[in-house]
Z-matrix of the N, CA and C atoms (Angstrom, degrees):
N
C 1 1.452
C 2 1.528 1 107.34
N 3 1.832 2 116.84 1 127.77
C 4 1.208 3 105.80 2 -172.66
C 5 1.493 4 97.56 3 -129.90
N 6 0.955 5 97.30 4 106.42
C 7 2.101 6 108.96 5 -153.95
C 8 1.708 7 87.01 6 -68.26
N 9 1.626 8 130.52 7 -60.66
C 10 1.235 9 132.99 8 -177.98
C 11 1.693 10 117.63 9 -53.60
N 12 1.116 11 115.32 10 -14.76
C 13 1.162 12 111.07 11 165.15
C 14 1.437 13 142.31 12 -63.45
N 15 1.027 14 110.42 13 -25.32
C 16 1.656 15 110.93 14 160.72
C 17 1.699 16 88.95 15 145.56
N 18 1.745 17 101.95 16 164.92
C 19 1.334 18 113.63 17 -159.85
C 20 1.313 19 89.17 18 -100.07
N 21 1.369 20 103.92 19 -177.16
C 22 1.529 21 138.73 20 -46.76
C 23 1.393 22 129.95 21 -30.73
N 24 1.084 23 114.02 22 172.29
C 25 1.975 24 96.34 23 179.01
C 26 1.578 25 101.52 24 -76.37
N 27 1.183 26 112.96 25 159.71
C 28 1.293 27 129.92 26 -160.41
C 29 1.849 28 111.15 27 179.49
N 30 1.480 29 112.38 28 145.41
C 31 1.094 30 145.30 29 155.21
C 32 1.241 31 139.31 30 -76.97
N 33 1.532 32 146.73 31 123.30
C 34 1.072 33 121.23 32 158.47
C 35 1.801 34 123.31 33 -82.90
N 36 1.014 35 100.11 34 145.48
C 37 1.920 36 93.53 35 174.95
C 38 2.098 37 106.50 36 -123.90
N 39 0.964 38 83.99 37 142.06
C 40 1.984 39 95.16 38 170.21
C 41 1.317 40 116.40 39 -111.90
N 42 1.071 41 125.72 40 148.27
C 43 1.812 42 141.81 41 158.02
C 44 1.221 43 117.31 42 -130.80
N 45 1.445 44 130.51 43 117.86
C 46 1.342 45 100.51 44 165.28
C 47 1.528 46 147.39 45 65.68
N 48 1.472 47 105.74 46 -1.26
C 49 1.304 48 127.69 47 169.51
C 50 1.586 49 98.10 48 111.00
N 51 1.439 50 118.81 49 -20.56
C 52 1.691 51 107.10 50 167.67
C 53 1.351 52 114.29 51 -71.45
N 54 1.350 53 110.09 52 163.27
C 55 1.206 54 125.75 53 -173.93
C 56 1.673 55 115.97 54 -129.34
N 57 1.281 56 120.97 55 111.70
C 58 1.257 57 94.20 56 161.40
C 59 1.870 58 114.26 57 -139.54
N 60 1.526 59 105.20 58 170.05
C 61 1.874 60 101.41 59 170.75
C 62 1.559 61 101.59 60 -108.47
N 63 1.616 62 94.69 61 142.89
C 64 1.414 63 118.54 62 -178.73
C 65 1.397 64 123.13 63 -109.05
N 66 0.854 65 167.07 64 155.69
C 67 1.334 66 168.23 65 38.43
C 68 1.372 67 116.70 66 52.10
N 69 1.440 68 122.97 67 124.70
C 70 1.569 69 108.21 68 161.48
C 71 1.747 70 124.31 69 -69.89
N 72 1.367 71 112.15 70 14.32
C 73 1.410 72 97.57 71 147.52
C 74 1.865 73 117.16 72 -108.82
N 75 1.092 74 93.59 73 43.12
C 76 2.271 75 88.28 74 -174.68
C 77 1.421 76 98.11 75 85.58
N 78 1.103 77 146.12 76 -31.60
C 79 1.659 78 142.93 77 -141.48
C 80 1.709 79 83.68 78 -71.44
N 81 1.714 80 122.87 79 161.19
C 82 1.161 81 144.51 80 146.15
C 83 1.379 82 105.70 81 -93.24
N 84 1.391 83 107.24 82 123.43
C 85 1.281 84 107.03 83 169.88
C 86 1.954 85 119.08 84 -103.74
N 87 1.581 86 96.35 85 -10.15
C 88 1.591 87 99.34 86 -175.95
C 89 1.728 88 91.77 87 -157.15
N 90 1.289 89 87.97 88 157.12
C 91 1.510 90 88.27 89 174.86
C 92 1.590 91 134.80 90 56.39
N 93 1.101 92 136.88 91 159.62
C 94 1.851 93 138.53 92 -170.47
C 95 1.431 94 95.18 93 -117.30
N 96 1.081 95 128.34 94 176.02
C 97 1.544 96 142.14 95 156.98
C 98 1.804 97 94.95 96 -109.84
N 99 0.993 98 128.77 97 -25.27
C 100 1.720 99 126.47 98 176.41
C 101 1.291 100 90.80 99 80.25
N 102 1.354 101 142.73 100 22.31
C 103 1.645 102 131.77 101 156.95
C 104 1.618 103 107.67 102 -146.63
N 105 1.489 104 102.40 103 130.04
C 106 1.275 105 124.47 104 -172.91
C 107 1.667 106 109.04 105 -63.05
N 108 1.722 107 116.36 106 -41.07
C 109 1.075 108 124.23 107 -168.45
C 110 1.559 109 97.80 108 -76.31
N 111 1.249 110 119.08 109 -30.95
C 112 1.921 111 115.02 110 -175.25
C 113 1.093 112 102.35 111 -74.81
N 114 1.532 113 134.19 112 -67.99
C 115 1.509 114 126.41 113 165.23
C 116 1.629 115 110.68 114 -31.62
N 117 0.658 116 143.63 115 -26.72
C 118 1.587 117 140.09 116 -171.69
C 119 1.545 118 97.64 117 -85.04
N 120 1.474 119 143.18 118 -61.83
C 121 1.038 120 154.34 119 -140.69
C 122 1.640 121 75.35 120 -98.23
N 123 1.296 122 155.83 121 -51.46
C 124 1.444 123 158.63 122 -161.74
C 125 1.662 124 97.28 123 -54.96
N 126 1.605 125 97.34 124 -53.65
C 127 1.255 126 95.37 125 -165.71
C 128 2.032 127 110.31 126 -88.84
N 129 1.084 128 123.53 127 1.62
C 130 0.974 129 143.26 128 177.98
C 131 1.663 130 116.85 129 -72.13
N 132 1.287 131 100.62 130 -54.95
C 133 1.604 132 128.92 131 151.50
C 134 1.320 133 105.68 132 -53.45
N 135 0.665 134 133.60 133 -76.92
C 136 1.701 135 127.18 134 176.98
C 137 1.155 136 122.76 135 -34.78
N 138 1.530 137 106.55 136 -56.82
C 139 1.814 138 92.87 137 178.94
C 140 1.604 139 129.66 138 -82.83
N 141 1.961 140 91.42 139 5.29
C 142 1.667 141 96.70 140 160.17
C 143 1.160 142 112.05 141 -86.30
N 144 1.544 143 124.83 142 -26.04
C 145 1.514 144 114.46 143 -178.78
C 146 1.174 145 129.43 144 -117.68
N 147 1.219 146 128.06 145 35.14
C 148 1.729 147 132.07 146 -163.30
C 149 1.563 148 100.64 147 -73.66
N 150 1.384 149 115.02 148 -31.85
C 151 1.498 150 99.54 149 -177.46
C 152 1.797 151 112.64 150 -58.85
N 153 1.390 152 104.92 151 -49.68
C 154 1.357 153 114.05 152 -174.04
C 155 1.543 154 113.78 153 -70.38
N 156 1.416 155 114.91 154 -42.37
C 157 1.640 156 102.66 155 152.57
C 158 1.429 157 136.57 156 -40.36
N 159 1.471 158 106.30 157 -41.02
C 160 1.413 159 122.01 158 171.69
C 161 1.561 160 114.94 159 -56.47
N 162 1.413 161 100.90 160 -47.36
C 163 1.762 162 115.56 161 -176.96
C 164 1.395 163 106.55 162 -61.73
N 165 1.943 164 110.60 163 -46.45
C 166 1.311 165 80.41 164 -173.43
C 167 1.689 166 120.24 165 -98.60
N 168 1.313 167 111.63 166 19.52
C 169 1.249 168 103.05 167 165.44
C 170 1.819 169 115.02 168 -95.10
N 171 1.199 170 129.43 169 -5.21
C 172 1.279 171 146.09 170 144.42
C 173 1.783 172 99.28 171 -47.27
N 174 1.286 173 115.89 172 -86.46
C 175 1.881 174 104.23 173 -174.90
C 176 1.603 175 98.86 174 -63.65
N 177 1.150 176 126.87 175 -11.01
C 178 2.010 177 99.96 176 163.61
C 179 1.164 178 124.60 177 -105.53
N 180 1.323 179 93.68 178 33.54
C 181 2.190 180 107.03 179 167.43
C 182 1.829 181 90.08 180 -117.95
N 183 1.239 182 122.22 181 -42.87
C 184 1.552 183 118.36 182 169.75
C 185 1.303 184 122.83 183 -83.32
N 186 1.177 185 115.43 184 25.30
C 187 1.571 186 139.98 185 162.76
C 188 1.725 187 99.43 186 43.28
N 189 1.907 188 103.86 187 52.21
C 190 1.166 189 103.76 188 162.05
C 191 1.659 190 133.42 189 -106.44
N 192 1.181 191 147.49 190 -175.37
C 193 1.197 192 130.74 191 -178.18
C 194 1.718 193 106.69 192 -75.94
N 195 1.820 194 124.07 193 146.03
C 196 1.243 195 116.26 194 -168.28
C 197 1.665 196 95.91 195 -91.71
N 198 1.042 197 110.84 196 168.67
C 199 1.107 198 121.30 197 164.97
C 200 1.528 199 126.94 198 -85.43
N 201 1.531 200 115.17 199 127.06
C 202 1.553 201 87.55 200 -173.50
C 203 1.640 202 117.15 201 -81.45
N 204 1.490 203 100.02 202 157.70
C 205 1.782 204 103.18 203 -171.95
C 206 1.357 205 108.31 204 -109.56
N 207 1.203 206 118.24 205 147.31
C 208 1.516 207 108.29 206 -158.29
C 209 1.491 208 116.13 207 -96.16
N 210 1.192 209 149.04 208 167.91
C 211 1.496 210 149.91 209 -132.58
C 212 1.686 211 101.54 210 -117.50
N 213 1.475 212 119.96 211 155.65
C 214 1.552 213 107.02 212 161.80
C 215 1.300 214 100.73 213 -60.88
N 216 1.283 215 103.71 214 155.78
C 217 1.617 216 123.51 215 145.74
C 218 1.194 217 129.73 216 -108.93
């Protein structure tokens, strides 16, 4: 998460050597991951954790430590 990087808040996610930036609502804002099923599970993750995404891009504008967020299982 690179909070100084430019708005909106956003994520990066990887697969496989793709790359893409996300949105805290699921949206791609740059880039593909090149798999339908990873974007799906990307955005899946997201709408379990937007609060805590939110939080930690809040402490990485006050240049505090993020919290880690935890993975599907």
């Amino acid at each position: 998460m690179f909070y100084d990087e430019h708005n909106p808040s956003h994520f990066h996610a990887e697969y496989s050597g793709s790359k893409a930036v996300f949105d805290f609502k699921g949206n791609i804002l740059k880039g593909d991951l090149s798999s339908k099923t990873a974007t799906k599970l990307v955005r899946e993750w997201v709408d379990l954790h937007v609060s805590e995404l939110e939080e930690d891009w809040k402490l990485a504008r006050e240049s505090q430590e993020l919290k880690k967020i935890t993975p599907l299982t």
